[in-house]
Structure formats: C-alpha cells, structure tokens
N, C-alpha and C positions, 0 to 999 in steps of 0.2 A: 467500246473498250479501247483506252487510249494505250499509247506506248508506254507511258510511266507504268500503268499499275502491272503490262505487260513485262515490263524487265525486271519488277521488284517481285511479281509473282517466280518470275525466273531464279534471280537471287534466293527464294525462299526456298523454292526447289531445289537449288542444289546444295544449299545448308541443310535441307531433310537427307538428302542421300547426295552426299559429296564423292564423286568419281575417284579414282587412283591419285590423278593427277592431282588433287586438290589437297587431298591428305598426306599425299608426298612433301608437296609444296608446305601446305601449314605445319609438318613435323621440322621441316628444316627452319622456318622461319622461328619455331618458336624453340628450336636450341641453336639459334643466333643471338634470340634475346636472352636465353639462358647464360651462354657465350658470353657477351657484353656486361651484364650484371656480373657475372661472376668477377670481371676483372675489374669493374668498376669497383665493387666489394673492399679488393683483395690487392689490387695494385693501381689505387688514383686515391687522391686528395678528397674523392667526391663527398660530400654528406653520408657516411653509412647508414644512418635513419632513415633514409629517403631511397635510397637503392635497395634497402630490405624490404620498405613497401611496395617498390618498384615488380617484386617477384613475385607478387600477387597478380601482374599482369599478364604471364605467359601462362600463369593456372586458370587466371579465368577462359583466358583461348581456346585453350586445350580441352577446356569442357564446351565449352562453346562447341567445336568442333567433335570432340569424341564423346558430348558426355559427363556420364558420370565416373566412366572406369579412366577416361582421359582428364578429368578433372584428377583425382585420386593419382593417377600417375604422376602429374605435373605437380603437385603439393608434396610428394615424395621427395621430389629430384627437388625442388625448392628446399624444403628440408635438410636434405642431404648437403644443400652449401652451405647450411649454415649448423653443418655438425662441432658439436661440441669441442670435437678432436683439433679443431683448429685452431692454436694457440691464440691467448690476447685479441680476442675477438671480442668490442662491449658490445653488447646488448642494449645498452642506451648512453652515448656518448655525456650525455648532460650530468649524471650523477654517477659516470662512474661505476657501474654496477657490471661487473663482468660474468661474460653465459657462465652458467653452468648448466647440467645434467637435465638437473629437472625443468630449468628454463627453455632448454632448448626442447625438450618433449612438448613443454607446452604450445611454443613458436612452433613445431611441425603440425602437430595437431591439429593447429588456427590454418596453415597453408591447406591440409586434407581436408578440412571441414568446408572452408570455401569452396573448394574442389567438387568436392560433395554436395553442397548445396547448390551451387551455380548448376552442377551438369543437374542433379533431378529436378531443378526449378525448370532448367529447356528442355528436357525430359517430357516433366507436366505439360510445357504450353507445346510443343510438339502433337503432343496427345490433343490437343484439346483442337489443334490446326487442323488436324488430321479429320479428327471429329466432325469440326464447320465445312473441310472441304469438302466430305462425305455428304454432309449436307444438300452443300450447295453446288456441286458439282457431280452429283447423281441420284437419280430418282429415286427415290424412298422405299417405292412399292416392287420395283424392279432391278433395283442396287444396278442397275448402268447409267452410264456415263451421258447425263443432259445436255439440253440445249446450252449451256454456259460452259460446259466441257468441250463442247462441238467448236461454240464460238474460241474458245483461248486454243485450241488446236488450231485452227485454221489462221488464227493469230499468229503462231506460237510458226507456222508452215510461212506465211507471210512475211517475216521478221528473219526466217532463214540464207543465210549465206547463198545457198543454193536452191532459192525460191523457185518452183517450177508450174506449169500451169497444173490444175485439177478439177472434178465436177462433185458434185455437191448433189446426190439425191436423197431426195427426201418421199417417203412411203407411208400411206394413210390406210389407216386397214379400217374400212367403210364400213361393216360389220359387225365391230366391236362391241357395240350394246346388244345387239345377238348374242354372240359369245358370253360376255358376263351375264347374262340372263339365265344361258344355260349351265355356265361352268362353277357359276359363283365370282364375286365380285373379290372375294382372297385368293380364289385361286388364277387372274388374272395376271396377274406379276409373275409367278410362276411360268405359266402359259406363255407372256410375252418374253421370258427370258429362253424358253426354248425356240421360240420364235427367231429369235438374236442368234443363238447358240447354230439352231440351222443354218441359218445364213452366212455365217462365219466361217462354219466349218465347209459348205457346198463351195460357196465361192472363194476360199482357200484365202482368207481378206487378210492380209496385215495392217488393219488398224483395227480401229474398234466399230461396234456398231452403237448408235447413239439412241435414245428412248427421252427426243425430244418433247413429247406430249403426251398423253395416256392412252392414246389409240395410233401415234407416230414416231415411225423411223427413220432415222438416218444414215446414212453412209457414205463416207468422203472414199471418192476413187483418184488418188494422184497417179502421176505420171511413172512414175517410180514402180511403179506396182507390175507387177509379171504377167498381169489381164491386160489386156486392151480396151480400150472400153465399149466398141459393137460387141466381143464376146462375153463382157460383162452382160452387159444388157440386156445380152438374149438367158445367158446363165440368169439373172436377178427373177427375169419374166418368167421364165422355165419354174424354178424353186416356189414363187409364187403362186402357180399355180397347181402347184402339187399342193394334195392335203398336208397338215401340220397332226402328226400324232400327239393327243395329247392324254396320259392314262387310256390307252389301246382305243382310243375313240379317233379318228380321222377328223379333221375339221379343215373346211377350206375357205380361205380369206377371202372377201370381194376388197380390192385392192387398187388403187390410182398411185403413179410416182409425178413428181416431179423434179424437174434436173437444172442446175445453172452453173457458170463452169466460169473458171480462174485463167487468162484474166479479161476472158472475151463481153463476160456478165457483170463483171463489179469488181471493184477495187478492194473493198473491205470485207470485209467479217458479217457484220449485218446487210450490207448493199448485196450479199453473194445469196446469205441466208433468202433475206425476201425476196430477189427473184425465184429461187428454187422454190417457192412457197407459191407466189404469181404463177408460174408454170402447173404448179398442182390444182388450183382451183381451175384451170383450163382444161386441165385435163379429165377433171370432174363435172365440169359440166358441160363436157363434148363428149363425154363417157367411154376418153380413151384410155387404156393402158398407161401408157407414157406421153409425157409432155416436157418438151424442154423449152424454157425462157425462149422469149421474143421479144424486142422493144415494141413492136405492136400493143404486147399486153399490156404494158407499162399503159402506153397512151390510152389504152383503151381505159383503164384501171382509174388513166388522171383526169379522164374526160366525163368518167361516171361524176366523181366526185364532183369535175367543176360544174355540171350539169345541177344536181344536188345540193351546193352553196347558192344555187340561183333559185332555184323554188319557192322561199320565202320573200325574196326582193320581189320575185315576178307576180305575185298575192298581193304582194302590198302597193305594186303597180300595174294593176291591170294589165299584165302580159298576157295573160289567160284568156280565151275563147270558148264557148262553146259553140259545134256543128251538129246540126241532126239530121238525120236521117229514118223516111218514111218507113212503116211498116205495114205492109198493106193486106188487107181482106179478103181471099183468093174466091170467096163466094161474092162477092159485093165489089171488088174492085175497089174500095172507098182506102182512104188514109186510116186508119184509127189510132194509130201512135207513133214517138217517134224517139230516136236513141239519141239521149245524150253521148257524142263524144269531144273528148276533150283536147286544143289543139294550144299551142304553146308557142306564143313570137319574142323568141327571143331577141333582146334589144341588140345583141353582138353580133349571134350565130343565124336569125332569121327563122325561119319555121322550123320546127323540133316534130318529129310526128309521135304520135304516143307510143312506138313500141320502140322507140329510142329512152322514154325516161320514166315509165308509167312502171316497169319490170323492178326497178333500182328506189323509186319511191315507194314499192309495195312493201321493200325489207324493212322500211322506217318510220317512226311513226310521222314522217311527214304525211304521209296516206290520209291522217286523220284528218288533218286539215283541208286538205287538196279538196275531198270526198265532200266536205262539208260543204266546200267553195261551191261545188258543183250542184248541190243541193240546194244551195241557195241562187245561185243562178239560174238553176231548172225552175223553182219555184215562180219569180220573175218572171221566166219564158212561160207558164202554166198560165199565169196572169194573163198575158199578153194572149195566149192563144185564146183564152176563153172570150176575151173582149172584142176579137176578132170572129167570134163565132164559130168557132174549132175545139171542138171538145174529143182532146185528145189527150192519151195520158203520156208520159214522158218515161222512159227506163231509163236506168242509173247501172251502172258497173261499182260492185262493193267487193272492197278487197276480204280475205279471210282476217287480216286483223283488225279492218273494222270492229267485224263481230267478237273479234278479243278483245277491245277497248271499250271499258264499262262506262266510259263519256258519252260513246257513239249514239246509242239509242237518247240520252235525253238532249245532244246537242241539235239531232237533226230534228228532233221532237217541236225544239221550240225556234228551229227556224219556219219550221210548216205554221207554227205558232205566228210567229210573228207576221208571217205573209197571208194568213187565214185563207191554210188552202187542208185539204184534208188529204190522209195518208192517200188514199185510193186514186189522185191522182198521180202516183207514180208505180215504176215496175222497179224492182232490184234485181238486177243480173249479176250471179254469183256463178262461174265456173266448177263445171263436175268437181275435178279436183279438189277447188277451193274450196268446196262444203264438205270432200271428205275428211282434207286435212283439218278444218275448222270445226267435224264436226263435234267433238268432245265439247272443248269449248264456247264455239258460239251456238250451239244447238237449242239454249234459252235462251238466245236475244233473236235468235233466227222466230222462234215460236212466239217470242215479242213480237215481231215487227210483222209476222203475219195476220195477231188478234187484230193490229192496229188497225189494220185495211191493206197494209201492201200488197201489190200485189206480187208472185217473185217469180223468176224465171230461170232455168236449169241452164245456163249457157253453156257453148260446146260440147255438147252432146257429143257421145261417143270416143272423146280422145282423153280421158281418162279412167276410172275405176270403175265402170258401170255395174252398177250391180241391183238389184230388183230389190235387196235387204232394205239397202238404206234411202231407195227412191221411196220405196214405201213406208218408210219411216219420215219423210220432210215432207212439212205440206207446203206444196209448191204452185203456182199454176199453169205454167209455160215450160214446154222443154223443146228446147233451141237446137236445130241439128248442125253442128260444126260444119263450114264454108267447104272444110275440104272433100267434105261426102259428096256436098251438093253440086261440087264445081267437077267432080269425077261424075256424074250419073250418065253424063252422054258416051262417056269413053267405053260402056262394057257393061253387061248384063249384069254381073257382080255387083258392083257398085249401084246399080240403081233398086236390084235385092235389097241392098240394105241399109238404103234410106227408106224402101217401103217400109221395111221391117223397122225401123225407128218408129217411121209416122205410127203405125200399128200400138207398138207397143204405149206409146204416149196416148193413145184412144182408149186402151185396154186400163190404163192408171187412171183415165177421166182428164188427163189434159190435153190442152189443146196446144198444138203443134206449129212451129217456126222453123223454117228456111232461112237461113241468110247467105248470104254469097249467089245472089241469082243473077246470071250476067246477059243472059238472051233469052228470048220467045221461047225457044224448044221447051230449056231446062224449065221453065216458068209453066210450059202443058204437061208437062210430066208429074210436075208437083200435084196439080188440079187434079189428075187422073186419079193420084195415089191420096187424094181428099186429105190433101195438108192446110191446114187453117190457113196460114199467113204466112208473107216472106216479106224478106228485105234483098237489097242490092243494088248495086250499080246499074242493072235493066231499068228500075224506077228514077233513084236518083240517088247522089252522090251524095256523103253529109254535104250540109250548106250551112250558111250560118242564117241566123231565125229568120231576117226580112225574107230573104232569099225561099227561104223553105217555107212560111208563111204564102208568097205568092205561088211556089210549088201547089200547096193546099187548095189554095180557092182557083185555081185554074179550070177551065173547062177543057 
C-alpha cells in the first residue's frame, strides 16, 4: 500500500463525510464566487455570456459537497442573480434579446436541474463506493473489517502526525472446522461475530476487531489505549479461554496468538502484518498460547527456504549421499538389512544432517523426487551388495505424500525396472503418524506396494496414534519401537514395562519386532530377554557410507 493511494483514499473519505470545518470552509468559498460573479455580472465590462456560465460553477461545488439538496440550493441563489427584476439585463448580448419572465424561469430551471443532477449522479457513485468498500474492505460472511481494512488503519496510524508505537495481534482459532461441523457452515459468521463482539466488549477495545481470514483475528493494541499491554494479554488469554455462548451451547476455542509491534518489528503495514503472522506459526508449533515476533524466526523462516532452493541443484549435482546402517538379528547375531539414510553436502554450508531439511521437504512435493533419488540409489547399493555376496534388503523412509502422489507407485515401479531388482528387496518405513494421517488416501497405494513384494515397517512405534483398529487394518510387517523407549529401558522399571509390552503386542499381530536406538551391551540383553527380533544403533554401528558398511559386513 503506497502513499498515493493512501491520501487519495484519505481525500475520498472526507468527500464522503466532510467534518464542520470543511463545510464551513466550502460554504464560504463558494459565496465568494457567488460574491465575484455577481459583480462581475452587474458592475465590470466582462463578457456577461461567460460570467452566466461562469455560475454553473459554485452549483456544481455545492453538490459536490452537499449533494443534491446543496446542489438545488446553489441553482436557487444562481437563479436569484439572475432575476428578472433586474433591469436591462440581456440574456444574450449577440441579438439583443432581453430576459423576460418566462426566460428567466427557464435559465433557473437549467441552474436546479444541474444542481440536481450533479448532486444524485455523486449520490449514485457514493452508493456504489460505499458498496466496493463494503466489499473490499470487510468480510462478506462476517460484515467486519478485513485484512485490507487492518492494513489502511495501520496505514492510515503510520501517516499520522502523532505516529506512536503499537502491537499487532493476530488470533487463530485452531478449531474451526470443528465448530462449522457442528454449528453449520451459515451459521459461522454469525458465531464469529459474537466472537468479535466478546472481545470488544471484555476488553473494553477502542478500535475494531479485524476478521482477517475465515478462522482469523485481529486486533491492533496502540499506545493510546487505557490497557497496557501485560494487562491486555493477560485479559485477551483470560476471554479466550472461557467458553463463547453460542444459541445457550458453551463452546470453547483451541487458540494460538501471534504478536509484532510498531516500530520494534517493522516499518510498514505488511513488514508489521507478516511478522505477526511468523510469530503465529511459532506459536503453533511450540503449542504455545502466545508468541511474539523474533528475528530468529525471520532467519530461521529464510534459512528453510534457502535450504529448499538448493534441493534441486544438489540432485542434479551429486550433493547427495547415502549412509546405512546395520540391522541386526538378535537370534543369530548376522546383519540382515540395512537403512537407507540420507545425508546432504552442501556445496556452501557443508554437511546438512536430515532433520535439518528432511521436516520442510516433506511439505513439498520436492519429497517426490528426493524419495526417488533414494530409490534409485538404494537399488545401485542392492546391486553392489548382492555382487559382494550380501544378501540383504535395504529400508527406505516414505513420506505420507508419497503415498498421495499417483506418479509414486509407477516411478519407483520402473526404477526397480530398469535396475532388474525386485520389490522384496527392499523395506518402506512409514511413521505411526504418517500412515494415520495418510491413511484415507494412501491406503490403496499402500495395499499396492505391499502385493508388490514390499516389504513395510511401522516406524516409531508408540509416539503417535496407536491404536489396534488401524494396525489391524494395514498389512505391514515390522513394527519399529521409537529410540526414545528404548534409550529409557535402563532408567526405571516403567519404561522397560513398556517396550516389553510393545514387543508383545507386535508378536500377538504376527510381526516381528525392531529396536532402534541401542547404545550399550546392557540395553542390547534386555532386548534378547524380552525376545525382540532385531535392533539397530549406535552399539553395532553408526550409518556409514556403502564401502565402509560393506567392509562392516564381511568382517569377522
């Protein structure tokens, strides 16, 4: 939003409702040009033809400013100087033809009528201004004041004589498709206006509250204001947390703010907006209450993305690695597989480890291709091991949108293709989570890729959804017990309850059971005892990259 359209929106404002002073001012201005005409008329040499049309100009003003009754006023008093009553007055100097009566009725007529039409023609586009601003300057569903209203206020605050600092919070009601689920999707706008209405009136607000997004609010706290802002914040958190009556039903919001403040956070309108916005997403996925802006987040926010412009360059240059690590046989001691993980050298920054850029690839369908690379590289490493006389399979980490991306199943299809290796040499590790969230839609590529030969593994056991419904529904054949069970077994009787009770339950479904995170001798007997098929960890060995872990293999 620059300054021009800033002052002209200003100017248009106060043409819709002009203050005292302004109508003070344009009544006097315009019986100065009343004033001047008339003497120019009546006492100068001027052209009277041209001074007569001249008086169409204080009627158009005058509607301009008042209207159509101010139009009609001013066509009157136009009129009135050019009343009949005044002697030897022509009407048109060229022929001679001096007013009379009915001429001069007609000349007043023609001054009203402009009058009239001028003031209902800005009458009409008034109406119609009013209309677009309505539009475009508040929510449709909610008739408050949007994000474009938000922005030209904080404008409009900035631009002020007596600019002072302010914050800027912004409120996500996390919820919401709950809500409209249950309240109805019309009656929603309603709902969110008593939302507003609450909070107006609790925290006693002089300004507006904003209905920047269809599940987000806003509210500008300046300086000015009679709160402070600790006792805001604790008021804003307080109200939030009480239920919202809506039709005698209680309902209560799950809720995140975010806050950026004038002029510690930003200069502008939008630079103020999006860190208040940065701040919310912090706040959401620390699962705090309140968050207020940091340049941390900033950096953190620029470092994703440059992270994420490099992904493709570093594919098409071999920046990419793969590391594996054993997984071993807890009856047999032997190797029998090993896990692709995937390591990243970047050509600027140096080693990247994967839960630095693996989290921010998974939102995008960069994933697709990454996943492939890796599949294709596994494949390769598959070759190599078998020629080496190590007939081990390789697990793979698959994101949930894999299995949403209907390329997936026939891209890695015909890389197994091209390498003539078959599905069964590999495992796919998909996270508890991953397969709940994924389970609608990938649950027929998943049932795909298991005809095919895959074989698949339940990773992270335990730190998501568990539930017996839906393990029983996925046919799977590994279920992996998350590091963090396994790294807690020594510390306390508790803990080591229930990874027994994992392994158990993983026997009781017919699969067979994985350890990872094993870091010493003890934790490694404990496993044995509790008749866990297989572990991995740092006790055997670290990923390595192929040679490395190939001579790992064949060692005595």
């Amino acid at each position: 939003m620059n300054n021009s359209s800033f002052y002209i929106r200003n100017i248009v404002d106060k043409w819709q409702k002009p203050g005292l002073k302004i109508k003070v001012a344009s009544i006097f201005i315009i019986a100065v040009i009343f004033t001047v005409l008339f003497f120019l008329l009546y006492h100068s040499s001027v052209q009277q033809s041209l001074v007569i049309q001249s008086l169409y100009v204080p009627v158009i003003i005058s509607a301009i400013i008042f209207r159509t009754s101010g139009g009609i006023i001013a066509g009157l008093i136009a009129a009135m100087i050019l009343s009949p009553q005044i002697p030897e007055l022509p009407l048109d100097i060229g022929v001679a033809i001096f007013q009379e009566t009915i001429a001069w009725g007609l000349g007043a007529g023609l001054f009203i009528l402009v009058g009239i039409i001028t003031g209902s023609a800005l009458d009409m586009i008034n109406h119609q201004y009013n209309q677009l601003q309505q539009a475009s300057f508040f929510s449709p569903s909610t008739e408050l004041p949007n994000k474009y209203n938000l922005l030209n206020k904080i404008e409009w605050h900035l631009n002020s004589e007596t600019s002072q600092e302010f914050t800027l919070f912004i409120i996500t009601i996390e919820n919401a498709t709950e809500i409209i689920n249950n309240i109805g999707h019309n009656h929603f706008g309603n709902f969110f206006k008593t939302i507003a209405s609450n909070l107006s009136q609790q925290l006693e607000l002089s300004t507006d509250v904003y209905n920047i997004y269809e599940n987000n609010i806003a509210i500008l706290l300046t300086k000015d204001s009679e709160i402070d802002r600790p006792l805001f914040i604790n008021r804003l958190i307080s109200i939030l947390e009480d239920p919202i009556k809506y039709n005698d039903i209680p309902i209560y919001l799950d809720t995140f703010i975010g806050a950026a403040s004038y002029p510690d956070d930003g200069k502008g309108p939008n630079e103020i907006f999006q860190k208040a916005y940065i701040a919310l997403n912090k706040a959401q996925k620390n699962s705090q209450t309140l968050s207020f802006y940091d340049e941390k987040l900033d950096d953190t926010g620029k470092s994703n993305l440059i992270l994420l412009g490099g992904i493709k360059p570093s594919l098409d240059n071999n920046h990419f690695e793969l590391h594996y690590q054993p997984k071993i046989d807890l009856k047999t001691n032997e190797v029998v597989s090993a896990e692709a993980l995937i390591r990243w050298h970047h050509p600027e920054i140096g080693m990247i480890p994967p839960g630095k850029f693996i989290p921010q690839i998974e939102k995008t369908a960069l994933i697709n291709e990454l996943t492939c690379w890796v599949f294709d590289e596994a494949a390769k490493a598959s070759l190599l091991l078998n020629d080496a006389g190590l007939d081990l399979t390789i697990s793979i980490n698959v994101a949930p949108r894999n299995l949403q991306c209907d390329d997936f199943l026939p891209q890695i299809t015909k890389i197994l293709t091209a390498h003539a290796i078959e599905a069964n040499s590999f495992e796919l590790e998909l996270t508890e989570t991953d397969l709940v969230e994924g389970l609608a839609e990938g649950k027929k590529i998943f049932s795909e890729l298991a005809k095919q030969g895959f074989k698949i593994s339940l990773d992270d056991f335990g730190t998501g959804y568990s539930s017996l419904a839906y393990l029983k529904e996925l046919d799977f054949d590994y279920l992996k017990i998350d590091r963090s069970f396994v790294d807690d077994m020594l510390a306390g009787e508790e803990n080591k309850e229930i990874v027994s009770a994992a392994i158990t339950l993983g026997h009781i479904l017919k699969k067979e059971v994985i350890a990872e995170g094993v870091e010493n001798k003890d934790t490694l007997d404990l496993l044995k005892e509790m008749d866990c098929d297989y572990a991995q960890g740092y006790y055997f060995s670290k990923p390595k990259p192929l040679l490395e872990f190939m001579d790992y293999c064949t060692q005595d």
